[in-house]
C-alpha positions in Angstrom: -131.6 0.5 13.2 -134.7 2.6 12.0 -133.1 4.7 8.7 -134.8 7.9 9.2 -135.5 10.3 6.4 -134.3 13.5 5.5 -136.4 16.5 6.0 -138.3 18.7 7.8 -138.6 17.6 11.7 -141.9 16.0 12.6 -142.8 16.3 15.7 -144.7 14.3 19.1 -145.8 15.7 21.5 -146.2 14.0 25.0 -149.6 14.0 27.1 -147.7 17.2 29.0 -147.7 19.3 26.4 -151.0 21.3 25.5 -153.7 20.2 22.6 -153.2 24.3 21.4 -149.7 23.7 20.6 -150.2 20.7 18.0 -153.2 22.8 16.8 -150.4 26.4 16.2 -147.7 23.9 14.3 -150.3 22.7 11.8 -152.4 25.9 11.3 -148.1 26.4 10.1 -147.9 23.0 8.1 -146.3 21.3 10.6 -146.8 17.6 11.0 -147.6 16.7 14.7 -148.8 14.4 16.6 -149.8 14.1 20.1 -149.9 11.2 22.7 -154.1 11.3 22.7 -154.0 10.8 19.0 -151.3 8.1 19.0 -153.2 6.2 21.9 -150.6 6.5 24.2 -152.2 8.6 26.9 -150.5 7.2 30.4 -147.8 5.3 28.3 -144.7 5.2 30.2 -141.3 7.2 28.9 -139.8 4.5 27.1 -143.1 3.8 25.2 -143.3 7.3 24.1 -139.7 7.6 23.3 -140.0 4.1 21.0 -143.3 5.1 19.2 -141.8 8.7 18.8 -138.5 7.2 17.3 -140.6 4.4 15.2 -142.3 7.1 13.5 -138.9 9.7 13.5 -140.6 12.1 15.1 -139.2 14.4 17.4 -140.2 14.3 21.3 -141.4 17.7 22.6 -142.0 17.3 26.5 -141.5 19.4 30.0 -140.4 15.7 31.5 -137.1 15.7 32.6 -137.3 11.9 32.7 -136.4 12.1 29.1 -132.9 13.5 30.2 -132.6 10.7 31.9 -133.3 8.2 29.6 -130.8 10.1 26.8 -128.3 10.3 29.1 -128.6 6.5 29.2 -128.0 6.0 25.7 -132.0 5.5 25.0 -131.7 5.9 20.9 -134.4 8.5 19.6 -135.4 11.0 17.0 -134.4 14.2 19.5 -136.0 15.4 22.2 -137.3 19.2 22.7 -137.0 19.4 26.7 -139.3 22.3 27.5 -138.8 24.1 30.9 -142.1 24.3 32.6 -143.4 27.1 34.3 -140.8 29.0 32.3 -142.8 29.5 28.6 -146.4 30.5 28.0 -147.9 28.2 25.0 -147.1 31.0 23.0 -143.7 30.8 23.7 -143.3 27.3 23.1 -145.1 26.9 19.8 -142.5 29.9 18.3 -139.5 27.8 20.0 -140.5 24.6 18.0 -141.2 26.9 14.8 -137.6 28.1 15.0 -136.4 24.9 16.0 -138.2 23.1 12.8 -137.1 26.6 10.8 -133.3 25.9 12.2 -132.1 21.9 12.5 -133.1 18.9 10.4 -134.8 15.9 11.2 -131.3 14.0 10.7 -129.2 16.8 12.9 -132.0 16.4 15.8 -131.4 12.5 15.5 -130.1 11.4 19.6 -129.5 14.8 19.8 -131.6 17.1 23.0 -132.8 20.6 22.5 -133.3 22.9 25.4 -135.6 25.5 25.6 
């Protein structure tokens, strides 16, 4: 099993989740990635999940398939299940600031964050 290290949570975001939100966490510092960068546009769930944990990164997403997969015993770095429809981007880039400002990398590990 991946050792993961102890710090700040990085974060992934899935091909859902909009380029200005990657862009508001690292105008804060934040390191972010994104499934365009990573070359995983159209990946299915389990690839994301595996490249997100590979890199123990934390998976930010509005795909409940993720739930699924957790509550299958799919090991990863923590998911951030966004609620669509629910947050402007706005909204979610200051939920994943107080998220990365509130739980460590090592706390978020298997663990889901709903928001």
């Amino acid at each position: 099993m991946r050792r993961y290290e102890i710090g700040p949570i990085k974060f992934h975001l899935d091909e859902q989740i909009e380029s200005a939100i990657a862009r508001g966490l690292r105008v804060k510092g934040i390191d972010v990635t994104t499934s365009t960068e990573a070359k995983l546009l159209h990946a299915n769930d389990v690839q994301q999940l595996e490249y997100a944990r590979g890199q123990g990164r934390v998976l930010v997403t509005y795909d409940d398939d993720f739930l699924r997969l957790d509550a299958k015993g799919v090991g990863h770095a923590g998911i951030v299940y966004v609620r669509r429809n629910r947050s402007g981007i706005g909204e979610v880039l200051q939920k994943l600031l107080n998220i990365q400002e509130a739980i460590s990398a090592e706390a978020m590990i298997d663990h889901v964050e709903y928001r």
